[in-house]
TIKOL-136128 format. One record per atom (N, C-alpha, C): residue number from 1; chain; atom name; z, y, x. Coordinates in steps of 0.1 Angstrom, whole numbers, plus 5000, padded with zeros to 4 digits. Example, Ala and Ser with C-alpha at 12.3 -4.5 7.8 and 13.67 -1.06 7.14 Angstrom:
BEGIN
@i = 1, ch = A, at = N, pz = 5078, py = 4943, px = 5132 .
@i = 1, ch = A, at = CA, pz = 5078, py = 4955, px = 5123 .
@i = 1, ch = A, at = C, pz = 5078, py = 4967, px = 5132 .
@i = 2, ch = A, at = N, pz = 5071, py = 4978, px = 5128 .
@i = 2, ch = A, at = CA, pz = 5071, py = 4989, px = 5137 .
@i = 2, ch = A, at = C, pz = 5079, py = 5000, px = 5129 .
***
This chain:
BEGIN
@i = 1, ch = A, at = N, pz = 5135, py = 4908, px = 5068 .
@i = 1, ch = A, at = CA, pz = 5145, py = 4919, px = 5066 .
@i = 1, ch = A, at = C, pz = 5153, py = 4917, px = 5054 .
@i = 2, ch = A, at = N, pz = 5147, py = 4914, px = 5039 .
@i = 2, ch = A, at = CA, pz = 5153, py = 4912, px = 5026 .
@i = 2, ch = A, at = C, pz = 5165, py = 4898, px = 5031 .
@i = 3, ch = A, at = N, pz = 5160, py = 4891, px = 5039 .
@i = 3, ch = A, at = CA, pz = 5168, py = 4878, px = 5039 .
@i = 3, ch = A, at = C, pz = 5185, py = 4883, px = 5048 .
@i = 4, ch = A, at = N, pz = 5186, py = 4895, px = 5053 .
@i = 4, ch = A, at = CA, pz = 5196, py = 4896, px = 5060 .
@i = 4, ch = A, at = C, pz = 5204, py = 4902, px = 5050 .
@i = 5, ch = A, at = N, pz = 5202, py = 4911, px = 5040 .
@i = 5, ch = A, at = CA, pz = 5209, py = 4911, px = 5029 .
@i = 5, ch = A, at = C, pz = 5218, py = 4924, px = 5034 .
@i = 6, ch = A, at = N, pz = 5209, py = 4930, px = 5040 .
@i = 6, ch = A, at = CA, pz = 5214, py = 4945, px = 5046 .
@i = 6, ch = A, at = C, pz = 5206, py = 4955, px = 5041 .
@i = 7, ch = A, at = N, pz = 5208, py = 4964, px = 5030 .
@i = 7, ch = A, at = CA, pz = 5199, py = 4975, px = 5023 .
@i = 7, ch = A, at = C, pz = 5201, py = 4977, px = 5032 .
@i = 8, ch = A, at = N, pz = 5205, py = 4989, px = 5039 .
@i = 8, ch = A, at = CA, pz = 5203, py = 4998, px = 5050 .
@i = 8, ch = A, at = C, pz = 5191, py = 4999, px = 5059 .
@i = 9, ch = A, at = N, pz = 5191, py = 4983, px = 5062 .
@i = 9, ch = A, at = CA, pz = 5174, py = 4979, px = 5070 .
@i = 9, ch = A, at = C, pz = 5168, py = 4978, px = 5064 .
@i = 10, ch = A, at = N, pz = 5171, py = 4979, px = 5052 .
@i = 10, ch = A, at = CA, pz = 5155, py = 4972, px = 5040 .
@i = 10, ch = A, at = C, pz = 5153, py = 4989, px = 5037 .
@i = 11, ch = A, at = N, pz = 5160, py = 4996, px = 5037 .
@i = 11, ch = A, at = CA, pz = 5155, py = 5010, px = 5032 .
@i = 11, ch = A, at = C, pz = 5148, py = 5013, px = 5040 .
@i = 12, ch = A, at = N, pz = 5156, py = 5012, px = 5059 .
@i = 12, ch = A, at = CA, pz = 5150, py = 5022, px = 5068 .
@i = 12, ch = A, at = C, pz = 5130, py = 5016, px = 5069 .
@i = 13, ch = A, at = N, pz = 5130, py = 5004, px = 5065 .
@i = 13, ch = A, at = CA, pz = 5119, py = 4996, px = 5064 .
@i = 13, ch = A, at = C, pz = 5109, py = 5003, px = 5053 .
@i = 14, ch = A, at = N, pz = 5116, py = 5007, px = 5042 .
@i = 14, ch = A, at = CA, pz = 5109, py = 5013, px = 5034 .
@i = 14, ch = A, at = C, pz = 5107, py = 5028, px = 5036 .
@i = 15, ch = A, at = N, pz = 5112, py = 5038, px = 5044 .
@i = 15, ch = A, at = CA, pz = 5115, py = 5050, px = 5047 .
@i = 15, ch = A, at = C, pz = 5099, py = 5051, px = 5061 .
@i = 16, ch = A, at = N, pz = 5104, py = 5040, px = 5071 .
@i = 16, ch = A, at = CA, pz = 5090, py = 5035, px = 5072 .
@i = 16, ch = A, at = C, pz = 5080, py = 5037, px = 5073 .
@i = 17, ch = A, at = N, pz = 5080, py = 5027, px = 5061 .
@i = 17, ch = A, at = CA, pz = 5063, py = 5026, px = 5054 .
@i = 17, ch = A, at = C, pz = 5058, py = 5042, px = 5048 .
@i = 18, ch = A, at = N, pz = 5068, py = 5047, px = 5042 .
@i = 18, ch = A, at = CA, pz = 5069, py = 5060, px = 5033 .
@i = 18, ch = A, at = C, pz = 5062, py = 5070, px = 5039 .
@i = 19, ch = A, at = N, pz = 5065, py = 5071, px = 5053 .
@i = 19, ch = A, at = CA, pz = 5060, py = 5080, px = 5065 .
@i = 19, ch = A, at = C, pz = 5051, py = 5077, px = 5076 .
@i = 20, ch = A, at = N, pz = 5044, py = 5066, px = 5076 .
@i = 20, ch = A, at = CA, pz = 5032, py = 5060, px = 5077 .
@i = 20, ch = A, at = C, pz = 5018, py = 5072, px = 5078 .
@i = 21, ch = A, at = N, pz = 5020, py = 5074, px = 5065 .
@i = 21, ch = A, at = CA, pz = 5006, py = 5082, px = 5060 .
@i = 21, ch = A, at = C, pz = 5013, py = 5096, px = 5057 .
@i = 22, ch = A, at = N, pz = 5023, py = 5099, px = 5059 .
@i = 22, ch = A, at = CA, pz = 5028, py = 5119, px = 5059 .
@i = 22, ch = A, at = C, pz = 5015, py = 5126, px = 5067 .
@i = 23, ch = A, at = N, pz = 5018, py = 5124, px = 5076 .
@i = 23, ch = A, at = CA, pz = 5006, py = 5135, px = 5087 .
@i = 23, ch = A, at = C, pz = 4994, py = 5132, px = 5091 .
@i = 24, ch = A, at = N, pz = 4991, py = 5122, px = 5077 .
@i = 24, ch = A, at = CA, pz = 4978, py = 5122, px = 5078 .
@i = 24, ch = A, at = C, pz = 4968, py = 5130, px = 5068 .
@i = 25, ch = A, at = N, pz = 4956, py = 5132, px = 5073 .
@i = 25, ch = A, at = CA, pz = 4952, py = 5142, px = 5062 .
@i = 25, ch = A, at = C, pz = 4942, py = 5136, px = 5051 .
@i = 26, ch = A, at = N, pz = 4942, py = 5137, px = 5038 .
@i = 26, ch = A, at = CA, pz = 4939, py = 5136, px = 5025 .
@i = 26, ch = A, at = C, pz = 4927, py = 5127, px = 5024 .
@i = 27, ch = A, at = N, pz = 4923, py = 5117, px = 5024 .
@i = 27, ch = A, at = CA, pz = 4911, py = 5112, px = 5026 .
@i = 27, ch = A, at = C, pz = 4905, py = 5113, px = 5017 .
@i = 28, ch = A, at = N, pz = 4891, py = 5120, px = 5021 .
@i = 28, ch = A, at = CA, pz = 4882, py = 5126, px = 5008 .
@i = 28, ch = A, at = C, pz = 4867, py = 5121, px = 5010 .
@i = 29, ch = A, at = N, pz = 4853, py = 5124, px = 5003 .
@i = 29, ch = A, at = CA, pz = 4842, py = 5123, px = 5007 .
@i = 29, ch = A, at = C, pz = 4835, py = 5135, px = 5000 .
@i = 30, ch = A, at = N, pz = 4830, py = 5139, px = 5013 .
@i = 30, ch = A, at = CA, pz = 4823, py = 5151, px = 5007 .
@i = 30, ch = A, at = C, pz = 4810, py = 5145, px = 5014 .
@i = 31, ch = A, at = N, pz = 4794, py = 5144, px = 5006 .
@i = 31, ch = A, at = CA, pz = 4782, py = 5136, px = 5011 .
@i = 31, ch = A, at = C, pz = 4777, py = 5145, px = 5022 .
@i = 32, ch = A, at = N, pz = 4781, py = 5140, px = 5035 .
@i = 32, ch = A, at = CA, pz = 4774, py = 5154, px = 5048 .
@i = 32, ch = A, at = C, pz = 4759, py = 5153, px = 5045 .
@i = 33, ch = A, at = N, pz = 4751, py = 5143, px = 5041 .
@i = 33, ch = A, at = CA, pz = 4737, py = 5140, px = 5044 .
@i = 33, ch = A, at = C, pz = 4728, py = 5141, px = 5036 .
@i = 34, ch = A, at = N, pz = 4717, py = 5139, px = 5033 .
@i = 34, ch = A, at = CA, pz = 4708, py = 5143, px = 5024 .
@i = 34, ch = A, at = C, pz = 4692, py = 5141, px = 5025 .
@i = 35, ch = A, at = N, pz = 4685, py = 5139, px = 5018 .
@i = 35, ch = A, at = CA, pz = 4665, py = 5137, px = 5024 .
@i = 35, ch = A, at = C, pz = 4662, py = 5153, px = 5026 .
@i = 36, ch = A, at = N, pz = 4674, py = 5165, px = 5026 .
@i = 36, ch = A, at = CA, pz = 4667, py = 5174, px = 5035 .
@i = 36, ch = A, at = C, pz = 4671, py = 5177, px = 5050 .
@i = 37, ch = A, at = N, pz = 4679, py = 5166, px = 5053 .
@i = 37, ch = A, at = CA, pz = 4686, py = 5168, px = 5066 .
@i = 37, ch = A, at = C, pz = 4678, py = 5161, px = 5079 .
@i = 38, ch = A, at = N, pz = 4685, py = 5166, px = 5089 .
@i = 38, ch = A, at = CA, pz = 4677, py = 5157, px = 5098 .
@i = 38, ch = A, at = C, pz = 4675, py = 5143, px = 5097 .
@i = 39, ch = A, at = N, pz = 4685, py = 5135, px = 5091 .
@i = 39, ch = A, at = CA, pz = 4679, py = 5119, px = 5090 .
@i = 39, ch = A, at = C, pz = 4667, py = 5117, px = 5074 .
@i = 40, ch = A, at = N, pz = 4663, py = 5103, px = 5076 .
@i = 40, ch = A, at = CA, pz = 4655, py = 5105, px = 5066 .
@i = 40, ch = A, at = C, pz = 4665, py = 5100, px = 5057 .
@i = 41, ch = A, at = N, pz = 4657, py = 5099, px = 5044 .
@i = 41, ch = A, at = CA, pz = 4667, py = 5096, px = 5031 .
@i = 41, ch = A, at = C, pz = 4670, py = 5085, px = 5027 .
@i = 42, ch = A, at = N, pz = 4662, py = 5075, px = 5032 .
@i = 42, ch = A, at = CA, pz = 4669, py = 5062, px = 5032 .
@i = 42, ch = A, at = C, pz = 4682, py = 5060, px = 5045 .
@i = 43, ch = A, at = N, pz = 4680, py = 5061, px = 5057 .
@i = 43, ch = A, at = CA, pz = 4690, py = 5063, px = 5062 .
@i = 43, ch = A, at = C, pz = 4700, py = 5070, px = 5057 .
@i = 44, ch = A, at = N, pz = 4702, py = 5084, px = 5052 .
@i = 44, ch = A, at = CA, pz = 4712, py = 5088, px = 5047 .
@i = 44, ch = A, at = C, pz = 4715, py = 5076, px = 5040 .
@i = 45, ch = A, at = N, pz = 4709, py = 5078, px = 5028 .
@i = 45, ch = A, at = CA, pz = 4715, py = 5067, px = 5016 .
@i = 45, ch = A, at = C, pz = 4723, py = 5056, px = 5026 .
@i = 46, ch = A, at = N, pz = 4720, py = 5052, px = 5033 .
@i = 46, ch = A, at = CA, pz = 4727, py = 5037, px = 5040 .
@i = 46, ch = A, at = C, pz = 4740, py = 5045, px = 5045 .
@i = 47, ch = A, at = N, pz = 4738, py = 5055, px = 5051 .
@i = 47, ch = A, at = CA, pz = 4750, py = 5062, px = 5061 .
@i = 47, ch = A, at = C, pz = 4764, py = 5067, px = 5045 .
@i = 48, ch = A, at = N, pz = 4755, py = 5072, px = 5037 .
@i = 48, ch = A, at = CA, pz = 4767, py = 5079, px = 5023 .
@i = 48, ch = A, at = C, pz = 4773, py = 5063, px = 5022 .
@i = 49, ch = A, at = N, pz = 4766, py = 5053, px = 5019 .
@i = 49, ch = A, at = CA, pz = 4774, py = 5040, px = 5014 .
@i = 49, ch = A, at = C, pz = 4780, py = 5036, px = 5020 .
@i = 50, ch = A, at = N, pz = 4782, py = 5035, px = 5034 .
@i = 50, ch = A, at = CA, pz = 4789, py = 5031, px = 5046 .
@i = 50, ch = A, at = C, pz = 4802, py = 5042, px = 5047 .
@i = 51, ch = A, at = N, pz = 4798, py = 5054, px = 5039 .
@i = 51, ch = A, at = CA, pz = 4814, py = 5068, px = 5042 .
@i = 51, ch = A, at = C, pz = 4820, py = 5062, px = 5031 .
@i = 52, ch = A, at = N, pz = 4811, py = 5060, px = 5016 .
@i = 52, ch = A, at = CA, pz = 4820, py = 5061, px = 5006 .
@i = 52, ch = A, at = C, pz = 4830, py = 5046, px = 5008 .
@i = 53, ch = A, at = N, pz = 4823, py = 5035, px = 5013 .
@i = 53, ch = A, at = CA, pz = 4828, py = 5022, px = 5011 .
@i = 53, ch = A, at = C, pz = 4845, py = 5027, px = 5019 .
@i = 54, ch = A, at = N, pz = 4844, py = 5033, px = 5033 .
@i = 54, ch = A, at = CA, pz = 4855, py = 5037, px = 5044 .
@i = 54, ch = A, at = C, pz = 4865, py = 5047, px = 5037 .
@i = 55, ch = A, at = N, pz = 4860, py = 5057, px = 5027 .
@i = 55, ch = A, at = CA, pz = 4868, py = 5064, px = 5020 .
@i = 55, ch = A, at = C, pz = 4877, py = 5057, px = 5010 .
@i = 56, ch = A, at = N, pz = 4871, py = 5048, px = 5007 .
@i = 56, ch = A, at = CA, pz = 4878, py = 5038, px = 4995 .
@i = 56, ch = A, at = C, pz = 4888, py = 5029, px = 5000 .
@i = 57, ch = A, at = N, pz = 4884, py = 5021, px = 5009 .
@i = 57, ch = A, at = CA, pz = 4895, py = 5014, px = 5016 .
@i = 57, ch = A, at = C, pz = 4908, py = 5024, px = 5021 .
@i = 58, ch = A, at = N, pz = 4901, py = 5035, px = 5029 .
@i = 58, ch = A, at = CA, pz = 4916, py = 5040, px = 5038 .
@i = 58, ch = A, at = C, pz = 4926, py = 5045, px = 5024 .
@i = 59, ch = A, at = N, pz = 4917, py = 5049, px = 5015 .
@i = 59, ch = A, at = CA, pz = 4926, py = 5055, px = 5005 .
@i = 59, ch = A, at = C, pz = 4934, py = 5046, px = 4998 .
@i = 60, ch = A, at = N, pz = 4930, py = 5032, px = 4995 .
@i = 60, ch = A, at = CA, pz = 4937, py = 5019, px = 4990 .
@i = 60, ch = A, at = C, pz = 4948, py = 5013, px = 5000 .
@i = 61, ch = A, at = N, pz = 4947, py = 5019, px = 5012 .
@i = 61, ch = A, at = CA, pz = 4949, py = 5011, px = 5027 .
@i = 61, ch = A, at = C, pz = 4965, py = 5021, px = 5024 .
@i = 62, ch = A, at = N, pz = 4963, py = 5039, px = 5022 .
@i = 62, ch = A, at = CA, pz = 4975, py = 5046, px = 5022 .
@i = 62, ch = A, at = C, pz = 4981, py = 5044, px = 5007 .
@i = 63, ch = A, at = N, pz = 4977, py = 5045, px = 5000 .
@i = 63, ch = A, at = CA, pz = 4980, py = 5039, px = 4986 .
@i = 63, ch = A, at = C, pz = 4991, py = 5028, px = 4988 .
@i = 64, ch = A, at = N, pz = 4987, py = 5018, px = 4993 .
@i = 64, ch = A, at = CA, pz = 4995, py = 5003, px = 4994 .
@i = 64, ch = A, at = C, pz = 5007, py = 5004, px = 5003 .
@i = 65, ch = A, at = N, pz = 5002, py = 5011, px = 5017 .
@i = 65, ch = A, at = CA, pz = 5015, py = 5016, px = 5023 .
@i = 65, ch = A, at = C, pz = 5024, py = 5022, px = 5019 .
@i = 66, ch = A, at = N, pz = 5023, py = 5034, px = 5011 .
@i = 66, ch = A, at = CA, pz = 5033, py = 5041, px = 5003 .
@i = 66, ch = A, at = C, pz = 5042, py = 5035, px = 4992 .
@i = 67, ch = A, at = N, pz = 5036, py = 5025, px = 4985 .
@i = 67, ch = A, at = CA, pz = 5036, py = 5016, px = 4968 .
@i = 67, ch = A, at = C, pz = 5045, py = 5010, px = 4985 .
@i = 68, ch = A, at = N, pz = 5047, py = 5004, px = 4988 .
@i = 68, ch = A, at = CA, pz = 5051, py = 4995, px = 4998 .
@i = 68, ch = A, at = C, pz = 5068, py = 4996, px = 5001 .
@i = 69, ch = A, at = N, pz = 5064, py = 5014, px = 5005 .
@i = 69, ch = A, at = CA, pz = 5077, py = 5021, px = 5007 .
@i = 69, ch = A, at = C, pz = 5087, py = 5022, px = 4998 .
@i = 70, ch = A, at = N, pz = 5082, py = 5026, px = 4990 .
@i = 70, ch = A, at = CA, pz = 5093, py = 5032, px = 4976 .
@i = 70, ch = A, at = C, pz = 5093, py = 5021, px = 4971 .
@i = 71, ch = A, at = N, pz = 5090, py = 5006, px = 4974 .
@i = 71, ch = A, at = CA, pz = 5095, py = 4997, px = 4967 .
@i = 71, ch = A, at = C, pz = 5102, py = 4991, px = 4972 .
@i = 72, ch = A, at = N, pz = 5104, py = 4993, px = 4987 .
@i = 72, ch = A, at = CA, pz = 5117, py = 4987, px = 4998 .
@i = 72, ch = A, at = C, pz = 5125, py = 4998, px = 4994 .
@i = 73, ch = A, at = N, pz = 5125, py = 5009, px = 4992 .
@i = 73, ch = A, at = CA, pz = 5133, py = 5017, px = 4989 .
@i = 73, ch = A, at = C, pz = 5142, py = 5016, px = 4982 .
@i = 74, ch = A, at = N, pz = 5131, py = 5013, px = 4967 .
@i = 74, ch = A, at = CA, pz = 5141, py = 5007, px = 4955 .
@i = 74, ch = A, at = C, pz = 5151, py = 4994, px = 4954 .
@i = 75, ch = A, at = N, pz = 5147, py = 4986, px = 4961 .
@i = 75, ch = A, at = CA, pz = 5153, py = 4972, px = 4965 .
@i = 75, ch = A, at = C, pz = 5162, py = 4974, px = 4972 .
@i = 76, ch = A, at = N, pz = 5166, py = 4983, px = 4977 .
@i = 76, ch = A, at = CA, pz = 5176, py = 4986, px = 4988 .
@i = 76, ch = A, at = C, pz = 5186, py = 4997, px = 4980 .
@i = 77, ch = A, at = N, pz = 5185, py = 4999, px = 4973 .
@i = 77, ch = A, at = CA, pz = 5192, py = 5007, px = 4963 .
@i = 77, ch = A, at = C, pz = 5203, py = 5001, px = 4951 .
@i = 78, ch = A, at = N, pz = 5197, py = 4991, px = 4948 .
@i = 78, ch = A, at = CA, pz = 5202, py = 4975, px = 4945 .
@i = 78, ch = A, at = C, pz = 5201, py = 4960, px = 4945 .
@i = 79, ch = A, at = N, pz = 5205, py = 4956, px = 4959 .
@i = 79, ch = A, at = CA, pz = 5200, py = 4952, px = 4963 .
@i = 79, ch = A, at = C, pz = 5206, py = 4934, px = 4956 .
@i = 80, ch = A, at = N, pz = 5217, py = 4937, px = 4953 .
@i = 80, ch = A, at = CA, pz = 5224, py = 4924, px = 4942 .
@i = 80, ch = A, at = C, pz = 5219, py = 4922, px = 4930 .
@i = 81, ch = A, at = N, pz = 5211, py = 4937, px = 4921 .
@i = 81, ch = A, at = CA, pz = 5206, py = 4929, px = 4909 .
@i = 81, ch = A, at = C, pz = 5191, py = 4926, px = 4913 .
@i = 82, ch = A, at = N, pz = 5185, py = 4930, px = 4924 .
@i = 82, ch = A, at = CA, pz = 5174, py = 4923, px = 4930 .
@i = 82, ch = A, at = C, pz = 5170, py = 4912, px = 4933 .
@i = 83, ch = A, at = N, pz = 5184, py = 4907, px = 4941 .
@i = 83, ch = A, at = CA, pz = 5185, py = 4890, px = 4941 .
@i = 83, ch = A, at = C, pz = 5188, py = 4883, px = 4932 .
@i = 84, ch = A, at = N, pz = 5191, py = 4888, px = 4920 .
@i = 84, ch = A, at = CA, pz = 5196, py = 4879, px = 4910 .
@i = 84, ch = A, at = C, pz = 5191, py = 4881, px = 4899 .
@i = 85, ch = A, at = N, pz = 5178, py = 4887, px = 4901 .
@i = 85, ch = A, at = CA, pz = 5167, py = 4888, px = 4891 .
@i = 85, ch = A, at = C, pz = 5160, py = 4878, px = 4900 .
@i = 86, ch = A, at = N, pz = 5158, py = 4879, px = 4908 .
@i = 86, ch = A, at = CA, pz = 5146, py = 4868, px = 4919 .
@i = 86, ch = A, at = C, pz = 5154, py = 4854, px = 4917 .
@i = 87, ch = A, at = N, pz = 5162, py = 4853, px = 4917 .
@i = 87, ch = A, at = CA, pz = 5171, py = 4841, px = 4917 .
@i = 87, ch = A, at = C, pz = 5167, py = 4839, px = 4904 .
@i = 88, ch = A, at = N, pz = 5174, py = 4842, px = 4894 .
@i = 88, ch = A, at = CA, pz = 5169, py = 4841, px = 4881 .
@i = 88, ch = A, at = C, pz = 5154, py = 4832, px = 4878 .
@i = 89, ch = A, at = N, pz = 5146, py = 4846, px = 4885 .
@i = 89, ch = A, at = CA, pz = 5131, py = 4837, px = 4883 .
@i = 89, ch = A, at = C, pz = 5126, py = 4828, px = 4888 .
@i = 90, ch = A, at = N, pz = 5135, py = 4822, px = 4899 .
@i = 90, ch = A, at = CA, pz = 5132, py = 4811, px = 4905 .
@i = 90, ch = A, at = C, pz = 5134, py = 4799, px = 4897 .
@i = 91, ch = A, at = N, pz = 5150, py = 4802, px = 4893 .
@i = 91, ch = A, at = CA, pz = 5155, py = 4790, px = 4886 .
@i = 91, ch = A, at = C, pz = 5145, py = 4787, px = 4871 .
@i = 92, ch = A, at = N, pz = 5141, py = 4800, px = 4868 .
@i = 92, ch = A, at = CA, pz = 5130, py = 4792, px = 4855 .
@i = 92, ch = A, at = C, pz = 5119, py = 4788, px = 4851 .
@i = 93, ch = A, at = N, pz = 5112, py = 4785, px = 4867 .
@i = 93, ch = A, at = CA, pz = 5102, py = 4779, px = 4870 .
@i = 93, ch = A, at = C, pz = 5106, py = 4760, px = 4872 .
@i = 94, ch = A, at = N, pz = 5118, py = 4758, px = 4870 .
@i = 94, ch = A, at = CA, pz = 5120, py = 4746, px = 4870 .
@i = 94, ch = A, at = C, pz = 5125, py = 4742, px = 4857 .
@i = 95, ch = A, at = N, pz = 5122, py = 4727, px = 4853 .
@i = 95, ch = A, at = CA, pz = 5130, py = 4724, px = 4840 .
@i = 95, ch = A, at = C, pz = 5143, py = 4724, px = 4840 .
@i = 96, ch = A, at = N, pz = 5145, py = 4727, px = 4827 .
@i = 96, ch = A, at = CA, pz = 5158, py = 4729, px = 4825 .
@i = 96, ch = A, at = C, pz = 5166, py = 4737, px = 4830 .
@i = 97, ch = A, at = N, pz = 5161, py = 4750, px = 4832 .
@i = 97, ch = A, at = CA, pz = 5165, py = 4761, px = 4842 .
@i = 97, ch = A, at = C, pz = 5168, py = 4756, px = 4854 .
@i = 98, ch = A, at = N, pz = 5171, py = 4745, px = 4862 .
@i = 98, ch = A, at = CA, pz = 5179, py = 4742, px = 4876 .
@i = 98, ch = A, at = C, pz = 5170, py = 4734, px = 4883 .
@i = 99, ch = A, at = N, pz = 5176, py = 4737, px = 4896 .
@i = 99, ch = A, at = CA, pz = 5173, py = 4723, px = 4909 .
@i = 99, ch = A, at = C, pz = 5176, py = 4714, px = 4909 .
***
């Protein structure tokens, strides 16, 4: 999409991602289980490590999507000093600044 050099697409791309995770709801852990519950307490314990590990990701998972959006967003906003900051950094990974 960046390569077409059309903000408009690169925004709607980032508008997107942005709304991805709106209507979803809050990913949280609250520990359902316990050694007074019906499972025993080693199984809980296995079952809580198995929620919290799933809580962590989906939350890193919406995190990244969002970080995602608002930075196609940004880039689409200006999308000439974007290239020519990347252009820039390209050229000064070679000697002598050039190709």
């Amino acid at each position: 999409m960046g390569v077409t050099g059309n903000p408009d697409e690169i925004r709607r791309y980032g508008e997107l991602f942005s709304l991805v995770t709106t209507g979803e709801p809050t990913v949280t852990w609250n520990q359902p289980y316990g050694s007074g519950g019906t499972l025993s307490a080693g199984l809980a314990n296995v079952q809580d490590q198995k929620a919290r590990a799933a809580t962590k990701f989906a939350s890193a998972k919406d995190g990244g999507l969002a970080a995602t959006g608002e930075g196609l967003k940004r880039i689409a906003n200006d999308l000439g000093d974007f290239d020519s900051r990347g252009a820039n950094s390209i050229k000064g990974l070679f000697p002598g600044g050039g190709v």
